[in-house]
C-alpha positions in Angstrom: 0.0 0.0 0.0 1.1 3.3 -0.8 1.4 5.7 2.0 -0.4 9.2 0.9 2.4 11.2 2.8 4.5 10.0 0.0 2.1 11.1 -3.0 2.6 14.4 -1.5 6.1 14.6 -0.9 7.2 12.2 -3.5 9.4 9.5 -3.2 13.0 8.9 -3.8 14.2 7.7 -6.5 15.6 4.5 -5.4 12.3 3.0 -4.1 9.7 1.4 -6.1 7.2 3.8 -7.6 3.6 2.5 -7.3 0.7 3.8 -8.4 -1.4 5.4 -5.9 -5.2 4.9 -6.3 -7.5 7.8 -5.8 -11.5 8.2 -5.6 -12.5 11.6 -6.6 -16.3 12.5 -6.0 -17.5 15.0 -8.4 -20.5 17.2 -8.2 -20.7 19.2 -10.6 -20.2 22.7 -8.5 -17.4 25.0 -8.1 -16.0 22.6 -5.2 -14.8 20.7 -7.9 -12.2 23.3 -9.1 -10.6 23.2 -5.9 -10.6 19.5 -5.2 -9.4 18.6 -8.9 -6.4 21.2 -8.5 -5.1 19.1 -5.6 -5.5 15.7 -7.2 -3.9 17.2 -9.8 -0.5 17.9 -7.3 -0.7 14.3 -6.1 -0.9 13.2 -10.2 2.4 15.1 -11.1 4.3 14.0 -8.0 3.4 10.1 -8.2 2.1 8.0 -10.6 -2.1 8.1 -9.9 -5.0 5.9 -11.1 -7.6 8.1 -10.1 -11.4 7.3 -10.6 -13.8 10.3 -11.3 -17.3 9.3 -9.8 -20.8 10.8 -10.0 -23.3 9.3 -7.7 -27.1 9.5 -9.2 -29.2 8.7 -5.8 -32.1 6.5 -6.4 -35.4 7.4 -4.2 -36.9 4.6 -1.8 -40.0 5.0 -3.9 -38.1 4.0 -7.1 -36.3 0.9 -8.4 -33.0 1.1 -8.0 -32.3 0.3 -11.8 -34.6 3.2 -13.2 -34.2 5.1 -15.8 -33.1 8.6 -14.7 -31.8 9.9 -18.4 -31.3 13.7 -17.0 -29.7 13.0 -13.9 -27.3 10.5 -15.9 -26.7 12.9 -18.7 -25.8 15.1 -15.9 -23.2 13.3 -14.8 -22.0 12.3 -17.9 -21.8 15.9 -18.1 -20.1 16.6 -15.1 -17.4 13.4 -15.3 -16.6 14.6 -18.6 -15.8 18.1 -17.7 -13.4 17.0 -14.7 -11.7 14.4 -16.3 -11.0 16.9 -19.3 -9.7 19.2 -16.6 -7.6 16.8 -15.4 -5.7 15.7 -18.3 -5.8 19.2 -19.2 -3.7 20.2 -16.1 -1.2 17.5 -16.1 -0.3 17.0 -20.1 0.8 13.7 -19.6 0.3 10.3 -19.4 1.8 9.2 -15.6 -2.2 9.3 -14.6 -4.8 7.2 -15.6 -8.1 9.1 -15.4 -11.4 6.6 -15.2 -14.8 8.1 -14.9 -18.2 6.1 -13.8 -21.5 7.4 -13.0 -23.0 5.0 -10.1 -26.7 4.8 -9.0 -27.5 4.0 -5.4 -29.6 5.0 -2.5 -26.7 6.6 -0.6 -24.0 8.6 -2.8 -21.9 7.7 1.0 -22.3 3.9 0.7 -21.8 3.8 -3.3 -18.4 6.1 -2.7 -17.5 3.9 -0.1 -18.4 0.5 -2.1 -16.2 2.0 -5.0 -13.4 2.3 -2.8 -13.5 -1.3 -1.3 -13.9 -2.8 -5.1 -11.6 -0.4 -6.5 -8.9 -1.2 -3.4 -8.6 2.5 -3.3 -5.8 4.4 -1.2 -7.2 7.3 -0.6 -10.7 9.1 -1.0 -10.7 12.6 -2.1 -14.0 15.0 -1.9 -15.4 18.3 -1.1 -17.8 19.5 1.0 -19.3 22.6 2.5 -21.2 22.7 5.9 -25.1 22.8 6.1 -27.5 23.4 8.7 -30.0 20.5 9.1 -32.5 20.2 12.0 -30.9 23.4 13.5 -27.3 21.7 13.9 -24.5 22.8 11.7 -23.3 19.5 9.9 -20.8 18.5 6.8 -23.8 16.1 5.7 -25.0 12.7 5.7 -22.5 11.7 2.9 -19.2 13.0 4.6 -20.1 11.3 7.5 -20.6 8.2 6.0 -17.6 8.2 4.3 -15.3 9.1 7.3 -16.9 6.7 9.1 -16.8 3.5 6.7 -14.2 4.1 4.0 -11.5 1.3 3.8 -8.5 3.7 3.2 -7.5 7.3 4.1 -10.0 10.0 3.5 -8.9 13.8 2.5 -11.9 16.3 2.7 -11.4 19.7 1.2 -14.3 22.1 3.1 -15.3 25.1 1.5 -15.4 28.1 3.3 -17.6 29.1 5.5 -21.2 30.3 4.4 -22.4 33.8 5.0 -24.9 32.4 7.0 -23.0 30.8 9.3 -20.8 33.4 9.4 -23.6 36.1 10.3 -25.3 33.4 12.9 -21.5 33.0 14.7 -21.9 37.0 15.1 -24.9 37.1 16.4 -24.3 34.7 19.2 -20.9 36.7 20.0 -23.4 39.3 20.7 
């Protein structure tokens, strides 16, 4: 297993370079420019297979095998555009860049499945904090993850909302 310290810092150049594999969850929002810029860094610095992945989530009420043609020509979309960025940014071939789009009932359990088949090293994704049932929280999605993923998890968070900002200053108060 490759250690992600090393992706980072790189490795000398007498040990054996192995490729480090990375799950990126992409959403299709301006997160993604962030995130991608620092998988990016780890691509140039070690040799990555990094997996692009857009999670369409099913409702209860449906089968999980329906047809959802916008939501999947969405993420067709959106894999397409981060993968082009990608290979864009590192002009070379030392990183293989694989896209899927993956249906499920929990985007946190598919990322997390994809990691386990995919014997992933790391998980990379973004995330922003959101209030739900008057509780600031990263989501049900980063939670699951951080608390089930197989392998080392890197969240980049967004800054801080307005709201949340003006709510903090208010309670200061």
């Amino acid at each position: 297993m490759v250690s992600f310290r090393h992706a980072f810092r790189g490795q000398a150049e007498q040990e054996k370079r192995e490729s480090i594999r990375v799950i990126v969850p992409v959403l299709g929002n301006d997160s993604d420019k962030r995130l991608l810029k620092i998988v990016e860094r780890i691509a140039r610095r070690q040799d990555a297979d990094v997996t692009l992945i857009y999670v369409v989530e099913v409702m209860q009420s449906m089968p999980l095998d329906a047809e959802l043609p916008a939501e999947v020509t969405r993420g067709e979309q959106v894999l397409h555009e981060a993968r082009e960025e990608i290979v864009r940014r590192l002009e070379s071939k030392t990183a293989k860049v694989n896209t899927e789009i993956l249906q499920a009932r929990s985007a946190g359990a598919a990322i997390v499945d994809e990691a386990i088949v995919r014997d992933a090293d790391v998980i990379m994704m973004s995330c922003s904090l959101q209030r739900r049932h008057g509780k600031v929280t990263y989501g049900d999605t980063t939670d699951y993850v951080l608390r089930n993923a197989p392998c080392e998890v890197i969240i980049i968070r967004q800054a801080m909302p307005e709201w949340l900002l003006e709510s903090m200053e208010v309670e200061m108060e």
